[in-house]
C-alpha positions in Angstrom: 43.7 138.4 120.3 44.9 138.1 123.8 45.2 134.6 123.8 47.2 135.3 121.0 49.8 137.5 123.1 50.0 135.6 125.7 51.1 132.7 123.6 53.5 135.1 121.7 55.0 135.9 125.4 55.0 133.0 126.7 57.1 131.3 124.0 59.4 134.6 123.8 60.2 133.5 127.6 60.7 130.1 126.8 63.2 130.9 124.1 64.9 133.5 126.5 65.3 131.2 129.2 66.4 128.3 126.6 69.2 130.4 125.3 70.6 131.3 128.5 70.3 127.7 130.2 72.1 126.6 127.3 74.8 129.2 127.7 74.9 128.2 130.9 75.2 124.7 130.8 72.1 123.2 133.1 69.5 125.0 134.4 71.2 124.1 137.6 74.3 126.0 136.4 72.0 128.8 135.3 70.4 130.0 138.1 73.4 129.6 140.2 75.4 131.7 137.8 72.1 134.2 137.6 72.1 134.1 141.6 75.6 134.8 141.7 75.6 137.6 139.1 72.6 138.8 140.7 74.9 139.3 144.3 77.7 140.5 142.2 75.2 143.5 140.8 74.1 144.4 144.1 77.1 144.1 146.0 78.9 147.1 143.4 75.6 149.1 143.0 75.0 149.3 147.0 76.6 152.7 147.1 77.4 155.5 145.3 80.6 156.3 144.7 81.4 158.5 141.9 84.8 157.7 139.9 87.1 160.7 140.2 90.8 160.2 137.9 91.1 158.2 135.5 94.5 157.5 133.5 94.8 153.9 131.4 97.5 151.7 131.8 98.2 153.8 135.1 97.3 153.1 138.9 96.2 156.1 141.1 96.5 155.5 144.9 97.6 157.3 148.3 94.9 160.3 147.7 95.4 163.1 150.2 93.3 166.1 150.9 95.3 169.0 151.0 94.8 171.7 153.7 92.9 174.4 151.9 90.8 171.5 150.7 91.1 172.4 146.7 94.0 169.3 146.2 94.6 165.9 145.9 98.1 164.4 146.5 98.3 161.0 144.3 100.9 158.5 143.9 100.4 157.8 140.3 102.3 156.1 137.3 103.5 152.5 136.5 105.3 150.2 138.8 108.7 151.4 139.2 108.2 154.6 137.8 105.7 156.4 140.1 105.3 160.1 141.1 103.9 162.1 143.6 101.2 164.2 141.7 98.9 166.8 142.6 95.7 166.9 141.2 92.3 169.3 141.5 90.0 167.9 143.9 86.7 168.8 142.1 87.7 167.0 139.0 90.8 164.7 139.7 92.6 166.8 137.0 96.2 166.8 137.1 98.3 170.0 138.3 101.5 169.2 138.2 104.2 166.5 139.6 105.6 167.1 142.6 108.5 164.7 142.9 110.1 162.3 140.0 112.6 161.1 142.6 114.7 157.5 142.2 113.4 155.4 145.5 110.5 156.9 146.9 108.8 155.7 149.8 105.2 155.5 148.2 103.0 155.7 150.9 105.1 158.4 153.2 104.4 161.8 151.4 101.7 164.1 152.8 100.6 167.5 153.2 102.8 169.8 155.7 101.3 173.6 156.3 100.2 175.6 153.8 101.1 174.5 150.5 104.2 172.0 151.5 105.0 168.4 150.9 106.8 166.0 153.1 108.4 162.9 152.2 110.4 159.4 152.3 113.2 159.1 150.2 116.4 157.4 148.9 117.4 159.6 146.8 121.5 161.2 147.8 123.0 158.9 150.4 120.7 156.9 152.3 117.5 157.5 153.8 116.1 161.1 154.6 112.6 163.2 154.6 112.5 165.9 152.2 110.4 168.6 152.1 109.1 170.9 149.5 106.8 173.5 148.2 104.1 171.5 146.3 104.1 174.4 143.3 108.1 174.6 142.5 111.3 172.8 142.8 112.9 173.9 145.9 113.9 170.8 148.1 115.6 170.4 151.1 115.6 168.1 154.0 114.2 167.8 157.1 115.9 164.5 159.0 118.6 163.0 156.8 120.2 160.0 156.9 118.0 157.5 159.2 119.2 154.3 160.2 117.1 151.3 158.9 113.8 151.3 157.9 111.2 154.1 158.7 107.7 154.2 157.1 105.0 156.6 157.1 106.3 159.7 158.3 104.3 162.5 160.0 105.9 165.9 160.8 105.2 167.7 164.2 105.4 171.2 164.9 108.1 171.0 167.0 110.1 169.2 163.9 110.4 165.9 165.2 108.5 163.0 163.5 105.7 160.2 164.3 107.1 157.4 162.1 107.1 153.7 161.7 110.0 151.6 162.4 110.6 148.4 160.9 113.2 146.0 162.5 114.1 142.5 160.9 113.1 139.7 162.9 116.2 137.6 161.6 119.8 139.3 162.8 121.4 140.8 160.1 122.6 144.4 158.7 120.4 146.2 156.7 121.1 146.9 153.2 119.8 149.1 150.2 119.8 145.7 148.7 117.4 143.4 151.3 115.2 147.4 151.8 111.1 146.4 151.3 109.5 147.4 148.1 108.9 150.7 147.3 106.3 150.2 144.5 102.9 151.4 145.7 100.7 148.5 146.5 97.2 148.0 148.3 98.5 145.9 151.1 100.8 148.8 153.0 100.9 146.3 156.3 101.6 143.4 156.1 105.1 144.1 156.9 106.7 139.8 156.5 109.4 139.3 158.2 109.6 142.4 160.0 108.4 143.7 163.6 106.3 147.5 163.2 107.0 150.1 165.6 105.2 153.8 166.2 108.6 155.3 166.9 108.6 159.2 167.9 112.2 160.5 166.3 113.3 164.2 167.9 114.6 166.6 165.2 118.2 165.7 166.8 117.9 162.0 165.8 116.7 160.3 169.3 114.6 157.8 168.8 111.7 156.2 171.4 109.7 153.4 170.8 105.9 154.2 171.5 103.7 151.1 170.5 103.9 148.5 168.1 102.1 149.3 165.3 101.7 151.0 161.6 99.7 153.0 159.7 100.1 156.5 161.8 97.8 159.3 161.4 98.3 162.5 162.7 94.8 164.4 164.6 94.7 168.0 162.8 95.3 169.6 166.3 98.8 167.7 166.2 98.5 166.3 169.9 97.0 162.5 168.9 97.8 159.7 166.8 95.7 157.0 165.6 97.3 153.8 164.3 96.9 150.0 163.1 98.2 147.1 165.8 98.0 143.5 165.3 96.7 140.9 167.2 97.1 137.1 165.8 95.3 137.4 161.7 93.4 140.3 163.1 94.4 144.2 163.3 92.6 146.9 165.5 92.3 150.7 165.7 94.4 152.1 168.5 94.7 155.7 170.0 97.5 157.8 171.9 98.5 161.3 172.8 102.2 161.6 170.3 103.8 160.7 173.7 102.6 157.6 174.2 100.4 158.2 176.9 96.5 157.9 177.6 96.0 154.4 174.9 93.1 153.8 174.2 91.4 150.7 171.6 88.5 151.6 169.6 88.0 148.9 167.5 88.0 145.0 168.0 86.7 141.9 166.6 88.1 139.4 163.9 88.6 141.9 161.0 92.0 143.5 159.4 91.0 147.3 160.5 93.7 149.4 158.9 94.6 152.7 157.4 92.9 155.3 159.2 92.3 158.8 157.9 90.8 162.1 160.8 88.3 164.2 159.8 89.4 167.7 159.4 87.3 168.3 162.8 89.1 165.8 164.7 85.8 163.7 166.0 85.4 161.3 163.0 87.7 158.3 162.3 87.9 156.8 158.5 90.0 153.5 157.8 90.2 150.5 155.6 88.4 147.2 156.8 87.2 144.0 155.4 85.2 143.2 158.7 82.2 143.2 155.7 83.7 139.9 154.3 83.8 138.1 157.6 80.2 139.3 159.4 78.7 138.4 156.2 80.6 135.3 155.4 80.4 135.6 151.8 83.0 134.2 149.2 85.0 137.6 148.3 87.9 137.0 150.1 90.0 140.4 148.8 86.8 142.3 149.3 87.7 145.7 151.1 85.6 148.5 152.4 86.2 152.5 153.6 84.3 152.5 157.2 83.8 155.2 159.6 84.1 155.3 163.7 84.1 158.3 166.0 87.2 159.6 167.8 85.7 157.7 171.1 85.1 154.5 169.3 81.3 154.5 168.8 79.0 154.8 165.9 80.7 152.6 163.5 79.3 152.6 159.5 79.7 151.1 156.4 80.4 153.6 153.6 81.0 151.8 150.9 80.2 148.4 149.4 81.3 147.1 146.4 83.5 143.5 145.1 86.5 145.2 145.2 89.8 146.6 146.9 88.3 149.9 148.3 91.3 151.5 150.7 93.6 154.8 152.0 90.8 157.2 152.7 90.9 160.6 152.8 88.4 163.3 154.4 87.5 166.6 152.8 85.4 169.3 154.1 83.9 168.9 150.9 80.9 166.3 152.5 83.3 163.4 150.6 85.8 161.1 151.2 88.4 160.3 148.6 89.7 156.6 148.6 91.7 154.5 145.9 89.7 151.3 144.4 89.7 148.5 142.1 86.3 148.8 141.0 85.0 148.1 137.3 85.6 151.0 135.2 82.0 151.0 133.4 81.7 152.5 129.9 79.7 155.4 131.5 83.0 156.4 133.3 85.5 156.0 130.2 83.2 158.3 128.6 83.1 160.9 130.7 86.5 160.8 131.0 87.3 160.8 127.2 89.3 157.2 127.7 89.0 154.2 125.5 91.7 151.9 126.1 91.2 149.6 128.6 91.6 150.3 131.7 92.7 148.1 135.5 94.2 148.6 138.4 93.4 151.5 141.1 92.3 154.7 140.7 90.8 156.9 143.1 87.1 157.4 143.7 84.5 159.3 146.0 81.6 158.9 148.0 79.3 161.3 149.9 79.9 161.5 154.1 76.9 160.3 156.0 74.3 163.3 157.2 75.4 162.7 160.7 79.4 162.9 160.4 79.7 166.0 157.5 
């Protein structure tokens, strides 16, 4: 009898291993594909990020943690018809929509005190900040009219701004015509054919160039900025008093480090990096990762690791950090989310903060 089994096993593997070597072509073929599925498998099971909003046919990008840590703000919709949404942060539903604007900036709005939205727009004549109370329609604005192109906007308590300033490298006037893209995409600097500048503008409209550079974010004490520069293919994580003063680099090294996000504490550092793909040299190009530094450039970690676009984090108090993705949508997550069409593009996702940083 257990001869019998064995035998019965043993061909039951055979056939197994017959069918998928066929599928596969050679066994050659086979076991490379198996090998390379196998990578694949573990690269997006290595952590464990939780899927948060889910909307088909949609893309869900830009979160931001609101101050009383209960909100997300999301850029959300279709290309050329996005809105700024606000959603609940324990279950990614949606609230309500903040702004259904003509020519928003995607990536400028962000929390402001208590409640209160800031951002880019083109809406009236020209380019202005607008600010608003997240829960109703009152609008006004806060520095109208700017010259050129600004990106990324952050408001200081004295009502001047921390902003990125874009100037054409090839001479010619700026029009509504020639402006950048406002659709929001994954890739929010690589700025072609433009030079980046932190620029600090005063409430009356004077402008002074701090540092070349993008991606600005604000400390939560108000009196530091972190920020993106690059250097050749390569961009590293700068940081400055909103004067200018005391620079100081805290990350280096061949990578595109971008994006970065404070914690609500001001001693933690998230941002957007694909140093992954290049210290491990593996063959997923676009493969993009949420990382974590501290405020004086040591303890850098991985947090998440997956085969996809993971970008724009955002800290909570919560113990997570929010972040928009790419990822596979598995059947699990359609479920729980009462969705059955199918389902692409980004949508935004969490993961759990490291023991030592929450």
């Amino acid at each position: 009898m257990v001869t019998v089994i064995k035998s019965l096993v043993g061909v039951t593997l055979f056939l197994i291993s017959s069918i998928q070597i066929a599928e596969a072509g050679t066994l050659l073929d086979w076991l490379h594909h198996s090998a390379n599925q196998a990578g694949q498998d573990e690269l997006r099971s290595a952590d464990n990020a939780r899927l948060l909003t889910l909307e088909p046919g949609e893309n869900e990008m830009y979160p931001k943690v609101s101050p009383d840590d209960k909100h997300l703000l999301v850029v959300s919709g279709k290309p050329g018809k996005q809105v700024f949404s606000v959603r609940q942060l324990e279950n990614g539903d949606q609230r309500y929509v903040v702004g259904d604007y003509q020519q928003l900036v995607f990536d400028s709005a962000t929390w402001h005190g208590s409640g209160e939205i800031s951002f880019l727009s083109y809406r009236g004549d020209g380019l202005s900040l607008w600010k608003k109370q997240a829960d109703d329609s009152v609008v006004r604005t806060l520095h109208s009219r700017q010259d050129g192109l600004l990106r990324s906007p952050k408001l200081l308590a004295d009502g001047s701004i921390i902003a990125v300033r874009l100037v054409a490298k090839r001479t010619g006037s700026f029009s509504r015509k020639n402006k950048l893209s406002l659709k929001a995409e994954f890739n929010n600097w690589n700025r072609a054919g433009y030079d980046t500048k932190i620029s600090h503008i005063s409430k009356y409209g004077a402008d002074t160039m701090l540092a070349p550079g993008l991606n600005p974010s604000l400390s939560p004490d108000g009196k530091r900025v972190v920020y993106a520069m690059r250097d050749g293919q390569s961009y590293h994580l700068f940081i400055m008093n909103v004067d200018g003063s005391d620079l100081v680099q805290l990350t280096d090294g061949a990578s595109v480090d971008v994006q970065p996000a404070w914690s609500s504490d001001g001693k933690w550092l998230a941002f957007t990096s694909n140093r992954a793909s290049i210290s491990e040299q593996h063959h997923h190009k676009d493969n993009w990762d949420i990382w974590m530094i501290g405020r004086d450039g040591t303890n850098l970690m991985r947090l998440t690791k997956d085969a996809a676009k993971d970008g724009a984090p955002t800290v909570a108090d919560n113990g997570q950090v929010y972040f928009h993705s790419d990822r596979k949508v598995t059947a699990d997550d359609k479920a729980a989310h009462q969705v059955h069409k199918k389902t692409t593009g980004f949508h935004v996702w969490m993961i759990v903060l490291p023991a030592k940083v929450s």
